[in-house]
C-alpha positions as CSV (number, residue, x, y, z in Angstrom):
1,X,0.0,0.0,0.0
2,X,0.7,3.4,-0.2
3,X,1.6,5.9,2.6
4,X,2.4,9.4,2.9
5,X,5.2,10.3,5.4
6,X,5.6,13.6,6.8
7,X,8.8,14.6,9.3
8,X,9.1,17.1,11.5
9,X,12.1,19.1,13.4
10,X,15.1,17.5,14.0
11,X,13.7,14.4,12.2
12,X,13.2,16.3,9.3
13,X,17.1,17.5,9.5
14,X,17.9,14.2,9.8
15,X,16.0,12.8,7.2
16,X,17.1,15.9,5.0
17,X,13.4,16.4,3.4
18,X,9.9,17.1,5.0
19,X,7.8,14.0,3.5
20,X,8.0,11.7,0.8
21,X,5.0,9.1,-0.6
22,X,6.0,5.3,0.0
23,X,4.7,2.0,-0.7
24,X,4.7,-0.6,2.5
25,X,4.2,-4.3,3.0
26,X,3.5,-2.5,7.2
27,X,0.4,-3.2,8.3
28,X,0.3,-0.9,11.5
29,X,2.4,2.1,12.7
30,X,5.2,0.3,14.4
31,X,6.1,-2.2,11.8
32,X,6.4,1.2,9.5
33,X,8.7,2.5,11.8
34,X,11.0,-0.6,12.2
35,X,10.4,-1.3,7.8
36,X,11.8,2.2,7.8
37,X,14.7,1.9,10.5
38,X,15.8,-1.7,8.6
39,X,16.4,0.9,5.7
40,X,19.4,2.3,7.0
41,X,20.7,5.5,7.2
42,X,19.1,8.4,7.8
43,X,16.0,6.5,8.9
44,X,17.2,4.7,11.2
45,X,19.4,7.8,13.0
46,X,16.1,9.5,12.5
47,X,13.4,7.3,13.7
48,X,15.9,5.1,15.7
49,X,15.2,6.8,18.9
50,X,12.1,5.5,21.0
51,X,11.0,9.0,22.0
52,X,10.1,9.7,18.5
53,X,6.1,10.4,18.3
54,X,3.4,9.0,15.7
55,X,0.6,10.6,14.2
56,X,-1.6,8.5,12.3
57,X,-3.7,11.1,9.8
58,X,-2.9,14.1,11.8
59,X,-4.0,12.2,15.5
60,X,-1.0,11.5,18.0
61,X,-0.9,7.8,18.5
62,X,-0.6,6.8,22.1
63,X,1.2,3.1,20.7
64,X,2.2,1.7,17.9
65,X,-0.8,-0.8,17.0
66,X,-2.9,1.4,15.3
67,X,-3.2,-0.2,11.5
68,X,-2.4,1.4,8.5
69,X,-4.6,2.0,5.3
70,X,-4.2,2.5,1.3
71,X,-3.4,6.7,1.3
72,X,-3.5,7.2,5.2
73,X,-0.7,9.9,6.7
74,X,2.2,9.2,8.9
75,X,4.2,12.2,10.9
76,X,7.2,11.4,12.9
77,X,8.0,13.9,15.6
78,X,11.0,14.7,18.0
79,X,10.1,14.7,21.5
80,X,9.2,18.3,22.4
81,X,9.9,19.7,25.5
82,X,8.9,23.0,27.2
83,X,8.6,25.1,30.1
């Protein structure tokens, strides 16, 4: 299937461009992530880290079961800190 990926902040540094359209055998957000680390670099310096964040069409997901559909969107975030 197709999936639209979309990074953010330093992920998008790392990465070294804000989204890009892919086709996956994944069939929920965590096997995405760990189709894309297996990759190599710079996905897996950029999504290697566990306290990257999902969002599975523009909704933070909470863990990584949530499944995948034909033309859905996936963001990858930093974790964000504040004060």
């Amino acid at each position: 299937m197709k999936v639209r990926l979309r990074y953010f902040a330093s992920v998008r540094e790392a990465m070294g461009r804000g989204s890009e359209e892919r086709d996956t055998g994944a069939a929920t957000l965590e096997a995405l992530r760990s189709e894309l680390r297996s990759l190599g670099e710079p996905y897996a310096q950029a999504l290697g880290d566990k306290a990257v964040r999902m969002a599975l069409d523009q909704v933070m997901a909470e863990a990584g079961d949530q499944p995948l559909r034909e033309g859905c969107e996936v963001a990858f975030f930093p974790p964000v800190t504040g004060g």
